[in-house]
C-alpha positions in Angstrom: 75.6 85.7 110.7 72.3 84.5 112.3 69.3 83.5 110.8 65.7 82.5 111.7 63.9 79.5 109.9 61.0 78.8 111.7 61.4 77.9 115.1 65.2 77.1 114.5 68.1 79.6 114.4 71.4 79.0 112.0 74.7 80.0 112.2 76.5 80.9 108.5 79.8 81.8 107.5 80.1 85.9 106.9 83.6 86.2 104.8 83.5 83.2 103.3 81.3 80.2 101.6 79.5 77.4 103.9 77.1 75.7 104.9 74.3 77.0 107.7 74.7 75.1 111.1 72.2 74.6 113.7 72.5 76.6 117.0 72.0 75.2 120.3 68.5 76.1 120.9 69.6 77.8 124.6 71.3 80.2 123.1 69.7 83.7 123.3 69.8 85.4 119.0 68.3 87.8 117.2 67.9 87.7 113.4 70.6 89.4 111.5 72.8 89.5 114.9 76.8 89.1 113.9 78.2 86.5 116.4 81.1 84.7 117.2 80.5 80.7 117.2 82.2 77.8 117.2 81.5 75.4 115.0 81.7 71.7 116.1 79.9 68.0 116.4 75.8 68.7 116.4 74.9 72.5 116.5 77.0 75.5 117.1 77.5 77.3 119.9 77.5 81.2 120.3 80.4 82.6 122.4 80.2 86.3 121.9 77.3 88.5 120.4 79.0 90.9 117.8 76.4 93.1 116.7 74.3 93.8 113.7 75.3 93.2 110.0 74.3 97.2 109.7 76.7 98.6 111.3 80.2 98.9 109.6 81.9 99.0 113.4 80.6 95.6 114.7 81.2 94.2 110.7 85.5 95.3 111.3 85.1 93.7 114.9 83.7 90.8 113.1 86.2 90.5 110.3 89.5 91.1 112.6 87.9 88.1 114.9 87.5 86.0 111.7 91.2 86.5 110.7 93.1 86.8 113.9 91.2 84.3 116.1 91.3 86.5 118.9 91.1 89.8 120.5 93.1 91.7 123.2 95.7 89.9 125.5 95.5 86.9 128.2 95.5 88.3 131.6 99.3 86.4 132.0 100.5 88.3 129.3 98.7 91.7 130.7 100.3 91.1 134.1 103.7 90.0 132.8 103.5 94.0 131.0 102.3 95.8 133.7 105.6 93.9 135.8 108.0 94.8 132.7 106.3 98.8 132.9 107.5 99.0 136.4 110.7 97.6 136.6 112.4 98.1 133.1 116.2 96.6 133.0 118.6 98.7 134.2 121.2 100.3 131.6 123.8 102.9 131.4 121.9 105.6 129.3 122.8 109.2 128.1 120.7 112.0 130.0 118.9 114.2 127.0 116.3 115.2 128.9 117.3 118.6 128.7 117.3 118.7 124.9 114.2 120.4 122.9 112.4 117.1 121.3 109.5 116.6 119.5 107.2 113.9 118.0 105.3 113.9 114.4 102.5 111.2 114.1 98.7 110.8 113.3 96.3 113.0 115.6 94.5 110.1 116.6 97.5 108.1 118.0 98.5 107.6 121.1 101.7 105.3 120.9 104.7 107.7 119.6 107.8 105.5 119.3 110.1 108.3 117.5 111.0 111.7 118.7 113.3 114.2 116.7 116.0 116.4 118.0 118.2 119.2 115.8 120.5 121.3 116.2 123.0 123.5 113.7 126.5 122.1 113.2 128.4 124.4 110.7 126.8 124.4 107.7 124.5 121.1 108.1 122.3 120.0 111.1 123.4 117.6 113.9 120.6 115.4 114.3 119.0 113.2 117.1 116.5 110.7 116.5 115.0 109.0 119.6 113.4 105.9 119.5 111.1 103.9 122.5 113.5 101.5 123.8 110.7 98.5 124.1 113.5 96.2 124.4 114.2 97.3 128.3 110.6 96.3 128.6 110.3 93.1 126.8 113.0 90.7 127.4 114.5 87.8 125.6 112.7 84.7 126.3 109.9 85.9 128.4 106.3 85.7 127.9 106.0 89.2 126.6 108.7 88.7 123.8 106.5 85.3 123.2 103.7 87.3 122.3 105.2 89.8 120.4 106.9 87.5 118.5 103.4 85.3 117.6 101.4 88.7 116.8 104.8 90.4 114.8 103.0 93.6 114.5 100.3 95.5 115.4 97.1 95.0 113.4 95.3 98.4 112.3 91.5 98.4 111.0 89.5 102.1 111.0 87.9 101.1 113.3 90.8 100.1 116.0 94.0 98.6 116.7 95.2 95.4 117.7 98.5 96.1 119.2 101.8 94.1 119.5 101.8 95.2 123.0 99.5 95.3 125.6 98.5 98.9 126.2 100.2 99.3 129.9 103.5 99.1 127.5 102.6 100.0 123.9 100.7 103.7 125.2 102.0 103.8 128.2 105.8 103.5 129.5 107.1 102.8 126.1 105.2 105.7 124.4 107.8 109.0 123.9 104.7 111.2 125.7 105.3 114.9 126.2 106.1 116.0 129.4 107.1 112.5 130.7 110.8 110.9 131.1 111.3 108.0 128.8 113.5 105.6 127.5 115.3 105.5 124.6 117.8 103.9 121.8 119.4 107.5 120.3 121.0 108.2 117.1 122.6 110.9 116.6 124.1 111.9 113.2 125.6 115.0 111.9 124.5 116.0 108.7 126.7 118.2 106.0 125.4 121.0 104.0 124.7 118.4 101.3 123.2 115.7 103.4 126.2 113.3 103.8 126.5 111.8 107.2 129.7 112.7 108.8 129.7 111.3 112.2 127.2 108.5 113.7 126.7 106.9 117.0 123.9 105.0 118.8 123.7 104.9 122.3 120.2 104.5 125.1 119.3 107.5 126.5 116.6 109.1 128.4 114.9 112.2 126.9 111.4 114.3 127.5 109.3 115.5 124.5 108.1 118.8 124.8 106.1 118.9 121.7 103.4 116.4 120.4 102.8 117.5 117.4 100.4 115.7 114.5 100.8 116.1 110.5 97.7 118.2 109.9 99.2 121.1 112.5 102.9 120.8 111.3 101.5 121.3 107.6 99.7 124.1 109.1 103.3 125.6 110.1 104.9 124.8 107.2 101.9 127.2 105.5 102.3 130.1 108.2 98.9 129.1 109.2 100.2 128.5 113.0 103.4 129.1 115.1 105.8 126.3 115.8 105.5 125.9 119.4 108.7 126.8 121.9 111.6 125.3 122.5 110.7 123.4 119.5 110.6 125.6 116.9 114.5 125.9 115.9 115.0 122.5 116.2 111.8 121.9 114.0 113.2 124.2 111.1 116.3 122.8 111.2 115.0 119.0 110.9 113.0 120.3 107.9 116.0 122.1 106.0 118.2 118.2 107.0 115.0 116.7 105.1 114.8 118.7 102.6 118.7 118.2 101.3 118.3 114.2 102.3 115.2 114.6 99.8 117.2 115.7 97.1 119.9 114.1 97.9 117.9 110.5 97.2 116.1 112.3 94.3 116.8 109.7 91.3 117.7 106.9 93.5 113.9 106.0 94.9 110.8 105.2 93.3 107.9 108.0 93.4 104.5 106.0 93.7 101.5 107.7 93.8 99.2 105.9 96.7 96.4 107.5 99.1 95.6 105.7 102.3 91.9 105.7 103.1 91.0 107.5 106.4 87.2 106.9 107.8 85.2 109.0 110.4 82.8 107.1 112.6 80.0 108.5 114.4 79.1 107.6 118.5 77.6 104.6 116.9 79.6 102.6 115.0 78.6 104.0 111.5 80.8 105.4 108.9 80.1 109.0 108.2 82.8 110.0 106.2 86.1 109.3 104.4 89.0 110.9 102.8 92.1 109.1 100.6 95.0 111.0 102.4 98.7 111.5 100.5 101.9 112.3 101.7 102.2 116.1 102.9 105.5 117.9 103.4 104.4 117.1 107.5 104.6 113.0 106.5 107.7 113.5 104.2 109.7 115.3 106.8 109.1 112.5 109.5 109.4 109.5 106.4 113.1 111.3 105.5 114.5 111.1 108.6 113.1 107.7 109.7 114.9 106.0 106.6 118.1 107.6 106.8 118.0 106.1 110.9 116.8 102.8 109.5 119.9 102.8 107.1 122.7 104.2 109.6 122.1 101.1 111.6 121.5 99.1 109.0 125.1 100.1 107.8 126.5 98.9 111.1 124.9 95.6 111.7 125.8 94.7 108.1 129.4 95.9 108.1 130.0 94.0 111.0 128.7 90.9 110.5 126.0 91.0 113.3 123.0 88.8 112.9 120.2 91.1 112.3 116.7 91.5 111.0 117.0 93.6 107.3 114.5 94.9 105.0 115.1 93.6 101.9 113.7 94.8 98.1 115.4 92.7 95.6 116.3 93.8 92.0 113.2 93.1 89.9 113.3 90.5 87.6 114.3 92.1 83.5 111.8 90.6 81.9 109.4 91.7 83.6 110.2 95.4 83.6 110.6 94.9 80.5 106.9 93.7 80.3 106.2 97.2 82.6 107.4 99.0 79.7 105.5 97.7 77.2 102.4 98.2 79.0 103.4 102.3 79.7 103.8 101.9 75.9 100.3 100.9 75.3 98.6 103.3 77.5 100.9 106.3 75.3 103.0 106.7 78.7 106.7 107.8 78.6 108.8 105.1 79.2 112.6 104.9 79.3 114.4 102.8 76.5 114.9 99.2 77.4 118.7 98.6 77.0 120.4 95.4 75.5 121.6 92.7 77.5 119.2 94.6 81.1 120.3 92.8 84.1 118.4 93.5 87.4 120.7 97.0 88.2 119.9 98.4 85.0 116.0 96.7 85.4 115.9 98.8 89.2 117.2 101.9 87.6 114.8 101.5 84.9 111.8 101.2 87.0 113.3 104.2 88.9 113.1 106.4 86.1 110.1 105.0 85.1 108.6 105.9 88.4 109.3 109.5 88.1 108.2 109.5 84.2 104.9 108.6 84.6 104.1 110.4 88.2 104.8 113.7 86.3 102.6 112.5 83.1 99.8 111.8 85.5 100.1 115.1 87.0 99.9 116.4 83.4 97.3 114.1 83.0 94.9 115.0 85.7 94.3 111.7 86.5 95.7 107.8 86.4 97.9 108.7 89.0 97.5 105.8 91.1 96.2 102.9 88.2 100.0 103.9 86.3 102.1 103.2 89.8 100.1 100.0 89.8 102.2 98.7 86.4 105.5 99.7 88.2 104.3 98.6 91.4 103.3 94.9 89.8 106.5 94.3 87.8 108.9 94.9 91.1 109.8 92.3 93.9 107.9 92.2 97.2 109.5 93.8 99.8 110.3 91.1 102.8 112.2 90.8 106.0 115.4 88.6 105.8 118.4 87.3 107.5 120.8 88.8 105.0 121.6 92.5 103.8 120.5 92.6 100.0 119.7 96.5 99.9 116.2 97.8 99.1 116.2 98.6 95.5 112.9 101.1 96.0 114.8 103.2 98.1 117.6 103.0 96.5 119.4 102.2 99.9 122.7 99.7 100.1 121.6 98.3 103.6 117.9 99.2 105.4 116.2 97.8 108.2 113.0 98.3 110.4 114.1 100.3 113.0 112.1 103.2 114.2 109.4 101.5 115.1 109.7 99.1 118.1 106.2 99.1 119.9 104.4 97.8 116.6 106.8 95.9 114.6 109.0 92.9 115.8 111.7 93.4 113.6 112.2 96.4 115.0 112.6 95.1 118.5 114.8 92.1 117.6 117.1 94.9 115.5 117.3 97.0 118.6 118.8 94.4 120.2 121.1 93.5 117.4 122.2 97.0 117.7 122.3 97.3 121.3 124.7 94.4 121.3 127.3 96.0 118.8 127.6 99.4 120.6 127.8 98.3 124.0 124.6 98.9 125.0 123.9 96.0 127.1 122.0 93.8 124.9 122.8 90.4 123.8 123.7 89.5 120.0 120.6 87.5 118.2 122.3 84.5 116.6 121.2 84.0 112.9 118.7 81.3 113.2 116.9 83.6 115.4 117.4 86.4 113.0 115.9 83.9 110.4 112.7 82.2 112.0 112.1 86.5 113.2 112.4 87.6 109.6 109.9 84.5 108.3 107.5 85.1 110.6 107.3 88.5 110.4 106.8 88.7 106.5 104.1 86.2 106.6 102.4 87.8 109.4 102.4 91.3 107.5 100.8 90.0 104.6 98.1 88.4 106.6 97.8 92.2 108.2 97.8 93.7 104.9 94.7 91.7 103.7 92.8 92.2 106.8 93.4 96.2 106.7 92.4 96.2 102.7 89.7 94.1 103.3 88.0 96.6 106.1 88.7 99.9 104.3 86.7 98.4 101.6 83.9 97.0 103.9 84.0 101.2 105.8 84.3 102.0 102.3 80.8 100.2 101.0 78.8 101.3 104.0 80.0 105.1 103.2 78.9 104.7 99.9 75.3 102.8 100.6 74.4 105.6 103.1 75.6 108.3 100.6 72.9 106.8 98.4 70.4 106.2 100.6 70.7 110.3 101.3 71.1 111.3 98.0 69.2 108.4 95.8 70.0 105.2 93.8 70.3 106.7 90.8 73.3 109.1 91.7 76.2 109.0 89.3 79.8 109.3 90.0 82.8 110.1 88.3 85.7 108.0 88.9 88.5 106.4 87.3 89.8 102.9 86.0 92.0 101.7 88.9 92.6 97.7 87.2 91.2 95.7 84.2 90.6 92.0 83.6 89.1 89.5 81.5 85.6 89.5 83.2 85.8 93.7 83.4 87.0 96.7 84.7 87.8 98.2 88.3 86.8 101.9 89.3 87.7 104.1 91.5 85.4 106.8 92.3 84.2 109.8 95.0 81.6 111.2 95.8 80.0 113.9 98.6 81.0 111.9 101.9 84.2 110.1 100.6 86.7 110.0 97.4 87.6 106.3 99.0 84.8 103.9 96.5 86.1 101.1 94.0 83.6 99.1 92.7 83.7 96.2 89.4 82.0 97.3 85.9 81.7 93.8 84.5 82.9 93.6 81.0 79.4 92.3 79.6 77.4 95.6 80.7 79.8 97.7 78.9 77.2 98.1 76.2 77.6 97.9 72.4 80.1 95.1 71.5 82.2 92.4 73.3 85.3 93.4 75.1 88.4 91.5 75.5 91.3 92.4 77.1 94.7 93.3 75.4 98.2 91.8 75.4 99.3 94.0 77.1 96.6 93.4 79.9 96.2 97.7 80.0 92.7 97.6 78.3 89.9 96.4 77.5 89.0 96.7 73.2 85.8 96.7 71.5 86.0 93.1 69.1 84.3 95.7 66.6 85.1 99.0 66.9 88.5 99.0 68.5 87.1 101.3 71.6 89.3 101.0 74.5 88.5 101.0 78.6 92.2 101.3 79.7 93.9 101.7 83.3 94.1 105.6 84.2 91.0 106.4 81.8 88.1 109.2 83.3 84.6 106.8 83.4 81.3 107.8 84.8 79.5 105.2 86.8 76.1 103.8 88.6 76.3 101.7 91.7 74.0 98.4 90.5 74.5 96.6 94.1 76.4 96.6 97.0 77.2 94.0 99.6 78.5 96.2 102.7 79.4 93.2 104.8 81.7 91.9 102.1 83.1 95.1 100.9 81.9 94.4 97.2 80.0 97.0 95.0 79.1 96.2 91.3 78.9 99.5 89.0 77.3 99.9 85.6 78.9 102.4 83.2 77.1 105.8 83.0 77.2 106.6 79.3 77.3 102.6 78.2 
């Protein structure tokens, strides 16, 4: 950010701690002005103007600049796409143009890379799932692959997208748009009346979607609020009923987690208007069924045959920490299955399982602690990761899984397509292991650098929401909320209000007024040293906003009633 001292103007660090540094005194500023510098010998130097420190648009443009060192594509790697878009590599494929298809995905996006296909077989569903073929776009070894591989997935903030792929590819030929021919890597399964899969094969095909459909209308459908669209409509009932039996077919095999994903409106301007934590929805479940069961099929195949592939991997958790997990459900009077002698990490990844479903339905009793109680469980498991070797995904209770489904924003799924591709005769040849290896290293580290970024802006949207909520409604507004975490220093709320159910702010331990508070063994509370009161994780609380720094995405609450 930019400041003015005297006749002088300084550059300092936004998202993190420095020093002020002189700018070149040609360069044209204004005080408060975001901007992108670099920092050197003698004074700075501006290279880009990013806006105002007001405005929670131009503060994301900011932050995904400061972490990704760069926005958009060279204009190599833009011409080397719009080249791959017009001449993809040729490839015996399947003609399904002619078969009723239809895509599920956000309203607001505009690269589909799965489409769905159903029809009845007996007394279960035979079921196609198409997805983009990117890999008769991007190559092996060319510049485009290059890039894809550095960036290993496309980077999503509210307030845009930085894709994997340069937009000639990743909206355009690659996308499964209605109405237009497009390539494909099928699967097509055949499900029984129970949800077993009978027959399998994989093959690239070319289809046409005739439905684009998002999750707010197919929940709409699902309610009777709105016809299904024609041709689509069988097929549409019949991929419901398929995940509907796959659903309780994993039932007691998966965790249940309660988690809402933040979605923020944005006016012509920049600013955030409004927000809303979304959950799952029949609409989301149908599409998140039918994606893992693809992911798995050729997950299945690559394993069994010993092909060097990309997996996604979610290792048994460690005992002694579940074990931990259960003691904390146990403090916070949450049902928690028995911990058996001699646990190993099966029994440990049944156990969290169980425990999973336990304490969902108790917050549902509850009211509330929905999300604060998935935390514990969420905490005492493995990170999921990408790796070289099949060691099954103990969350989804799945022998073998993969990333699949989507090609055109994740790299793994492009290097498994052609893993695939290469075992079926499709053309494609076999990734050898090391490749499989640096893909799958690369990949996870590059996720969890995404994964902060995306946090970190939905809590920078997040503050500004809240400071213009208060600026209409005044500074002494009170909120009710919930305790999402605890620590020594305090306690972590979640809270809504009029414009958005999306805050979290810190109430510092030391305003909780009365006594001192320390946190428990357990770390599930914080006790009163005198009275034994507890702030615990899941509890109601009733909160002020003390300050807020928009920029940084921090807010510090007081408690309401002390």
């Amino acid at each position: 950010m930019l400041e003015r001292k005297g006749r002088f103007t300084s550059a300092r660090p936004l998202f993190e701690r420095g020093p002020a540094v002189a700018l070149e005194r040609k360069a044209r500023t204004r005080e408060g002005q975001i901007a992108w510098v670099e920092f050197g010998p003698g004074r700075a130097r501006l290279i880009r103007d990013l806006g105002r420190i007001d405005n929670a648009s131009e503060v994301c443009e900011a932050l995904t600049l400061d972490r990704l060192g760069r926005r958009g594509f060279s204009r190599a790697v833009e011409e080397a796409a719009e080249g791959a878009a017009a001449s993809p590599e040729e490839a015996s494929r399947q003609d399904l143009t002619g078969l009723p298809t239809f895509t599920v995905d956000p309203a607001t996006a505009r690269d589909f890379d799965d489409a769905v296909s159903a029809r009845r077989e007996g007394d279960g569903v035979r079921l196609w799932i198409h997805i983009a073929d990117v890999s008769a776009f991007v190559r092996p070894g060319s510049l485009l692959e290059k890039e894809a591989f550095l960036r290993a997935n496309s980077t999503y903030v509210p307030t845009s997208v930085e894709p994997m792929l340069p937009h000639s590819l990743s909206s355009g030929v690659c996308s499964l748009s209605p109405g237009e021919d497009r390539l494909a890597v099928t699967t097509e399964m055949v499900l029984s009346g129970s949800g077993e899969v009978t027959r399998v094969s994989f093959y690239r095909s070319r289809i046409r979607s005739d439905a684009r459909l998002d999750y707010e209308q197919l929940d709409r459908i699902f309610l009777d609020r709105e016809q299904a669209p024609e041709p689509v409509a069988g097929p549409l009932a019949l991929a419901r009923e398929a995940a509907a039996v796959l659903a309780d077919r994993r039932r007691g095999s998966s965790l249940e987690v309660n988690k809402a994903e933040p979605s923020f409106e944005f006016d012509g301007e920049g600013h955030v208007v409004r927000a809303v934590a979304e959950t799952a929805t029949e609409a989301h479940r149908l599409i998140e069924q039918l994606m893992v069961l693809t992911n798995e099929q050729v997950a299945e195949l690559t394993s069994s045959r010993g092909i060097p592939s990309v997996y996604r991997v979610h290792e048994m958790p460690d005992p002694d920490r579940v074990e931990r997990m259960l003691a904390q459900l146990a403090s916070l009077d949450l049902p928690a299955p028995p911990v058996p002698a001699g646990m190993g990490p099966t029994a440990a990844g049944e156990i969290a399982v169980e425990a999973s479903r336990s304490v969902s339905a108790e917050a549902a009793r509850r009211g509330h602690g929905g999300e604060a109680y998935s935390s514990l469980i969420l905490r005492s498991l493995k990170p999921a990761r990408y790796l070289e070797k099949n060691l099954g995904h103990a969350g989804l209770g799945s022998d073998a899984y993969c990333h699949f489904t989507s090609p055109i924003r994740r790299f793994p799924d492009l290097f498994v397509h052609r893993a695939l591709l290469s075992a079926v005769g499709g053309g494609e040849e076999g990734p050898s292991t090391g490749e499989a290896a640096e893909a799958a290293l690369h990949a996870s580290e590059r996720e969890r650098e995404a994964m902060i970024l995306e946090r970190d802006a939905d809590d920078v949207c997040a503050a500004f929401l809240l400071e213009r909520e208060l600026f209409e409604e005044g500074y002494e507004k009170r909120f009710e909320g919930e305790v999402s975490g605890v620590i020594r220093s305090g306690a972590f709320v979640r809270f809504g209000g009029r414009l958005g159910d999306v805050y979290e702010g810190f109430v510092p331990a030391r305003r909780i007024r009365g006594e001192r508070f320390e946190l428990n063994e357990e770390e599930t509370s914080l006790v009163g040293s005198k009275t034994g009161r507890k702030v615990s994780l899941g509890d109601e609380i009733a909160v002020n906003v003390e300050k807020i720094d928009a920029p940084a995405g921090r807010v510090d609450l007081d408690p309401s009633d002390g």
